[in-house]
N, C-alpha and C positions, 0 to 999 in steps of 0.2 A: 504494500500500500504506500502512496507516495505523500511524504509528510511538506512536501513544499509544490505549490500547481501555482503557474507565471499562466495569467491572462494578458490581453491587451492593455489594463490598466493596471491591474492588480497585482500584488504577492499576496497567497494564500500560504501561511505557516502554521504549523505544530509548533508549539511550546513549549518550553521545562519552566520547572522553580525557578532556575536562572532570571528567568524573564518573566519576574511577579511585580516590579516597578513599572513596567510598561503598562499589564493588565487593572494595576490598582491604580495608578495615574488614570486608564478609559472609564474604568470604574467610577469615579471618582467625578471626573467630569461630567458624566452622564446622568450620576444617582439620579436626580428630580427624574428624569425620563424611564429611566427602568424598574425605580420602583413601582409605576404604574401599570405595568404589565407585567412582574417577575416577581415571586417572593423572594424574600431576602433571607437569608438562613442564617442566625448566628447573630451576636451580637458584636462581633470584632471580624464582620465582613468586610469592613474598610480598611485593614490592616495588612501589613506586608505578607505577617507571618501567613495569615488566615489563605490571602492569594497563592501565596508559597504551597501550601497543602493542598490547595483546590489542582493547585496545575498539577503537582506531583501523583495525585489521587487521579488524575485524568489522563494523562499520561500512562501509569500503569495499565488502566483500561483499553486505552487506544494500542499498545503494545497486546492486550488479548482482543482488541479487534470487538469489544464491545460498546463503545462509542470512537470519536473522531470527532476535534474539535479541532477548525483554522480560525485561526487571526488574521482578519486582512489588514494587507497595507499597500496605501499608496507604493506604485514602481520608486517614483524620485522620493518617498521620502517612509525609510524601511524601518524606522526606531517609533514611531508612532502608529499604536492602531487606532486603525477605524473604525472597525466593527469584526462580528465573528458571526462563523456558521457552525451550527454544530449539527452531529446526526450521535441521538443517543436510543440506548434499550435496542440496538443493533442483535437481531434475532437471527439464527441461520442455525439450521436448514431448517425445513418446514415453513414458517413463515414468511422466512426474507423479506425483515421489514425492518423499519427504526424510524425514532420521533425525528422531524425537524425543528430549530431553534435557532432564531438569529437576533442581533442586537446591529444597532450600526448609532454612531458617536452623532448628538444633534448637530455636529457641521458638514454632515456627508453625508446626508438624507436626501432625495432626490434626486441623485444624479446615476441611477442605475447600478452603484457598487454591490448591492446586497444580491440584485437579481443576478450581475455577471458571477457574484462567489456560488451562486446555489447552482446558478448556468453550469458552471465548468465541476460543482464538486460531485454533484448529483451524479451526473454520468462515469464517475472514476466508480464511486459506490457501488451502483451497478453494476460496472463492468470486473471490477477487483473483487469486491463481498460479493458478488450474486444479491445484492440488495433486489426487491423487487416493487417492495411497495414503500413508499413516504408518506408519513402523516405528519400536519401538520394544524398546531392548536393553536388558535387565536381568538381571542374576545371580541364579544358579535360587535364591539364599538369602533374597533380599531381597521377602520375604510383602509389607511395606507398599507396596511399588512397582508389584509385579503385580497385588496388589488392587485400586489405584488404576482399572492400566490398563483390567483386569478390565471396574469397573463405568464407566468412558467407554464403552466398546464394542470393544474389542481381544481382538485375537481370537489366543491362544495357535497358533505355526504350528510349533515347535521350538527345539531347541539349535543354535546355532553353537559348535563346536569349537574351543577355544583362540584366539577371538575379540577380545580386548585384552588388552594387557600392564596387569598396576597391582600395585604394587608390585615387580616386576622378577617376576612370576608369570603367565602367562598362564593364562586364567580365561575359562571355558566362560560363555554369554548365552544366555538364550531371547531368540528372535524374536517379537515379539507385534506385529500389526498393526491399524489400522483404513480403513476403508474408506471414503470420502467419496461423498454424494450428491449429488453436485455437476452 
């Protein structure tokens, strides 16, 4: 599986602990925007150490191929993320499926980086895991995300019912998926 995929604009990277000052600096800048769609786990989520275990706990996983998570970044400018894609709960065989999950920094919203990262990560998954199906949850409020998924190819299947807690509220998801030709 390939831990770094170069689009037209983009670096797509895997990360270590190493690089827990990068991810708590996007963190960091973003909170007001990702609290409103992510819960937050922990009370020393804003902390170096806390990024540090989350990457190294992630990393493990991505090494047994049960999730995969890239960090984008700008080509001209490789020290600062922008946003990240993730595919987690990666199932094989039988299934061949995994959740999708992305965030992207409120200065690089709109300009297509989130759809080119799922464009190019999507079809590795596929073709490396045998992925086959992609789901993907997002709250029935949130127009720019279902748009996104919209125009990738995702296909609206329903509500799940009090589907995650965020902010100590549990909070109704569309289901939207796509389907890989793999």
């Amino acid at each position: 599986m390939k831990f770094e995929i170069n689009t037209e604009r983009l670096d797509l990277r895997v990360l270590t602990k190493q690089n827990a000052d990068m991810v708590l600096d996007f963190y960091i800048r973003n909170r007001d925007i990702f609290e409103k769609y992510e819960p937050v786990i922990g009370d020393d989520f804003y902390t170096l150490a806390h990024q540090q275990k989350i990457l190294d706990f992630e990393y493990q996983n991505i090494l047994k191929m049960v999730m995969m998570r890239y960090w984008i970044f700008e080509k001209d400018n490789p020290c600062q993320i922008i946003g990240t894609v993730s595919y987690r709960n990666i199932v094989r065989p039988i299934y061949e499926s995994c959740t999708v999950g992305y965030k992207m920094d409120r200065d690089y919203t709109n300009r297509g980086y989130c759809s080119e990262a799922l464009a190019n990560s999507i079809p590795l998954l596929a073709k490396e895991l045998g992925i086959h199906r992609f789901e993907a949850l997002i709250l029935p409020d949130n127009d720019p995300s279902i748009h996104m998924v919209e125009k990738l190819g995702f296909k609206f299947e329903g509500i799940l019912r009090d589907k995650i807690i965020i902010n100590g509220e549990r909070l109704d998801h569309c289901m939207f998926s796509y389907l890989a030709n793999n």
